[in-house]
C-alpha positions as a printed NumPy array, in Angstrom:
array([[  6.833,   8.003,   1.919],
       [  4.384,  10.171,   0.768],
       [  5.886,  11.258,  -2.615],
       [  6.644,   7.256,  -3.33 ],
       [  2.722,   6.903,  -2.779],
       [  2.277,   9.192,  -5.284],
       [  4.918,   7.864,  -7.465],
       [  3.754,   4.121,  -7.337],
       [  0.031,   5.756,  -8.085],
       [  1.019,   6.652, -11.575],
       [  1.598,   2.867, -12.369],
       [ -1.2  ,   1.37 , -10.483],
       [ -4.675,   0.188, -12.324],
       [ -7.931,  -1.468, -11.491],
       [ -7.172,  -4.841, -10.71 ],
       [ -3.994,  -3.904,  -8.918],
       [ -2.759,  -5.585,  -5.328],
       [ -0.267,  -4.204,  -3.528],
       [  0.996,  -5.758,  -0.189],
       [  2.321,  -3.224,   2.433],
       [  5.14 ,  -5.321,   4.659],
       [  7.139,  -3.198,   7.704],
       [  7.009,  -2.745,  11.054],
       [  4.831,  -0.073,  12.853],
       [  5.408,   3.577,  12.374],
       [  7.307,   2.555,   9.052],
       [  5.075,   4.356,   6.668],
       [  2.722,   2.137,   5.249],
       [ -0.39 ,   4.69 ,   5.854],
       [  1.439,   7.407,   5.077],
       [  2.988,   5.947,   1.67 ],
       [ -1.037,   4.497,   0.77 ],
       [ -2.221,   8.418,   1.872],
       [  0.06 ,   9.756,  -1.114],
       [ -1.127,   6.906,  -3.489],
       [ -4.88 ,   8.434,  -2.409],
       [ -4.083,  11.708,  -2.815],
       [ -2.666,  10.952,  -6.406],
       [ -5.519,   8.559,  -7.164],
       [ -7.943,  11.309,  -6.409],
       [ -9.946,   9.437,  -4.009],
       [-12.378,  10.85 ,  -1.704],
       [-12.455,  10.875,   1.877],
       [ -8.932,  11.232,   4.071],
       [ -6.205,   8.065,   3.959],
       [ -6.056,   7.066,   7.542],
       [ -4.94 ,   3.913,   9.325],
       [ -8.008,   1.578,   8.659],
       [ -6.408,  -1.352,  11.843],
       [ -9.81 ,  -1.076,  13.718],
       [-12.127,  -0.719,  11.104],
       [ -9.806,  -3.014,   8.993],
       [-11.256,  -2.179,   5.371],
       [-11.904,   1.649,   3.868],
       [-13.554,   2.139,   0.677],
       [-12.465,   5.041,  -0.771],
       [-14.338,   6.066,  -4.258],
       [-12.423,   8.017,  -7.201],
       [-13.511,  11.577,  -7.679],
       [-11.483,  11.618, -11.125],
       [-13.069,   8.591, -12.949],
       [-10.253,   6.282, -11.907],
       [-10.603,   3.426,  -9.966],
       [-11.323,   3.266,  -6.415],
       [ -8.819,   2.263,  -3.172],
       [ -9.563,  -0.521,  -0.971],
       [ -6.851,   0.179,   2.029],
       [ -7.126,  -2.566,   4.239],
       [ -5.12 ,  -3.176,   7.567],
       [ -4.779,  -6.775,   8.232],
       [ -2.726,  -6.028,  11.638],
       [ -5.542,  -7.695,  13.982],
       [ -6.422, -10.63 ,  11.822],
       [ -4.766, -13.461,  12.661],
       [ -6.081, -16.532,  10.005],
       [ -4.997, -16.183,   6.191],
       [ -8.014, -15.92 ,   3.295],
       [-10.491, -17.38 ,   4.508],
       [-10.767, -14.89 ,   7.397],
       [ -9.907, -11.701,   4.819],
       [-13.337, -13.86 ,   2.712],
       [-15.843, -11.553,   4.526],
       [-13.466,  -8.357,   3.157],
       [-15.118,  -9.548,  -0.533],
       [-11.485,  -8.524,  -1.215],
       [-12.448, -10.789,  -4.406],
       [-14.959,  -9.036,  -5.37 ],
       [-13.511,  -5.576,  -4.808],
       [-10.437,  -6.065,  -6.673],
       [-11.002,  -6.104, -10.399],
       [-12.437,  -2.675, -10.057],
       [-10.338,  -1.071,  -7.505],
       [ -6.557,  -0.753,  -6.528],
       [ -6.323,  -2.821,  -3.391],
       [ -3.424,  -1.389,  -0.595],
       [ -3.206,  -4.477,   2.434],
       [ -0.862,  -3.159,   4.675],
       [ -0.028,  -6.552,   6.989],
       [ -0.608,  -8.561,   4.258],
       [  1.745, -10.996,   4.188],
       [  0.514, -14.437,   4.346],
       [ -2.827, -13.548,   4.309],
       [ -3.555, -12.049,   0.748],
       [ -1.155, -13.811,  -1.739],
       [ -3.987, -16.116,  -2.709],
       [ -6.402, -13.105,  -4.31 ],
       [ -3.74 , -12.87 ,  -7.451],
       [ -0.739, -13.967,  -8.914],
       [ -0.002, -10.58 , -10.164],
       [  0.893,  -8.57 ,  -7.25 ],
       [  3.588,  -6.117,  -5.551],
       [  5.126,  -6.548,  -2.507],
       [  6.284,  -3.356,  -0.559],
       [  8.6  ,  -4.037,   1.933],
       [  9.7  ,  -0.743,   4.562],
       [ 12.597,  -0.619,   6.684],
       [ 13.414,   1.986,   9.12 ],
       [ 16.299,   2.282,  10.575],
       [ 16.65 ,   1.67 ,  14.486],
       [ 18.049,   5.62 ,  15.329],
       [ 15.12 ,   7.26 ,  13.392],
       [ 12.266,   6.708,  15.491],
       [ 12.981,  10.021,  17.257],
       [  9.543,  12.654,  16.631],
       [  7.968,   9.771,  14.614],
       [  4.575,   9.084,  14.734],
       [  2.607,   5.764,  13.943],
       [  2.446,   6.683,  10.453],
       [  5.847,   7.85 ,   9.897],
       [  4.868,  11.576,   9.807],
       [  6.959,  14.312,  11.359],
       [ 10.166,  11.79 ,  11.134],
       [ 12.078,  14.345,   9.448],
       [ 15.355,  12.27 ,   9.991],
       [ 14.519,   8.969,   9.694],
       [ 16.179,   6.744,   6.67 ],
       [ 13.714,   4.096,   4.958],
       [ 14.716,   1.08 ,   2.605],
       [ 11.509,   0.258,   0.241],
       [ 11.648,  -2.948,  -2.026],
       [  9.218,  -2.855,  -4.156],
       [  8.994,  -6.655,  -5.885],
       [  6.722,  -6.803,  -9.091],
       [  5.485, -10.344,  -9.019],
       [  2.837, -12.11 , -11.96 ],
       [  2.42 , -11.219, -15.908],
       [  1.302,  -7.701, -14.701],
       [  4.557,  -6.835, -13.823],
       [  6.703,  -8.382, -15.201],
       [  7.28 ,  -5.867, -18.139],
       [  6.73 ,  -2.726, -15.779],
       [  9.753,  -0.033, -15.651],
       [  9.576,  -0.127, -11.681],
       [ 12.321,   2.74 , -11.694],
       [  9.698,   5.258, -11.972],
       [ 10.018,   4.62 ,  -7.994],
       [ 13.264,   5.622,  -7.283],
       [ 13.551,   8.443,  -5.34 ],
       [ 16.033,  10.064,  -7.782],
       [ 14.737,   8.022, -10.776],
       [ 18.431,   8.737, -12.711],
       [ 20.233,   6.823,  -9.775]])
C-alpha cells in the first residue's frame, strides 16, 4: 500500500482530490503515508480520525497534503464546511479517507480509491495495514472529471506491464 502511495504521488497536483473508500485496517493511512513520503511533506502520515484534518506542508516546493479522516463525521459538506476543504484544495493535494458521500461536492474532477482486503488476511495486521505481510488487497482506482480523463492510470499497477 505503501509503494501505490508513492506511485499515485507521481500523478497527483495541486488541486487534486482523492477519496480513500475501504474498511478499517485496509490501508488507507498507510497508502496516503507513501503518497507523503513521495510528496516530500513534513511531519509523519498518521491516522488523522480524532483530529480529523492534518496539514502537512511540502519541504520540496510541491504542494502541500491535506489528509483528512472523515470516519466520525456523520453529515455530508456542510459539516466537512468548517474543514475550509474549499479553500485548501486548489493549493494542496487533498487525501479524505471516509469520504464517500461526504466530499463529492468539492470537485468534479476527482479519484476514487476503493481497498479490499480479503477476509483470511487480517492475521498480524494492524489498523493501518502494516505488518500484514500476507494479506491480498484489490485497489480501484476510478479517475472521474476533465482532470482525468486523459491520465495513463496504469502507472498504478503494481507490475505496470500486466
Amino acid at each position: 500500500m505503501r509503494e501505490l502511495g508513492g506511485r499515485l504521488a507521481e500523478l497527483l497536483r495541486a488541486g487534486d482530490l482523492v477519496m480513500l473508500t475501504g474498511e478499517l485496517g485496509a490501508g488507507k493511512t498507510t497508502l496516503t503515508r507513501g503518497l507523503g513520503e513521495r510528496l516530500g511533506v513534513r511531519g509523519a502520515v498518521t491516522s488523522p480520525t480524532f483530529v480529523i484534518a492534518r496539514v502537512h506542508p511540502s519541504l520540496t516546493g510541491g504542494p502541500a497534503l491535506v489528509h483528512v479522516d472523515a470516519y466520525r463525521l456523520g453529515g455530508g459538506l456542510e459539516e466537512m464546511e468548517d474543514l475550509d476543504l474549499d479553500v485548501s484544495l486548489p493549493e494542496s493535494v487533498v487525501v479524505v479517507e471516509w469520504g464517500e458521500g461526504k466530499v463529492e461536492e468539492l470537485t468534479e474532477d476527482r479519484l476514487q480509491v476503493v481497498i479490499s482486503r480479503s477476509l483470511g488476511s487480517a492475521d498480524g495486521a494492524s489498523e493501518d495495514g502494516e505488518g500484514d505481510a500476507g494479506g491480498v488487497r484489490t485497489v480501484t482506482v476510478t479517475g472521474l472529471g476533465a482532470r482525468w480523463a486523459e491520465e495513463d492510470l496504469a502507472a498504478l499497477r503494481a507490475d505496470p506491464g500486466a
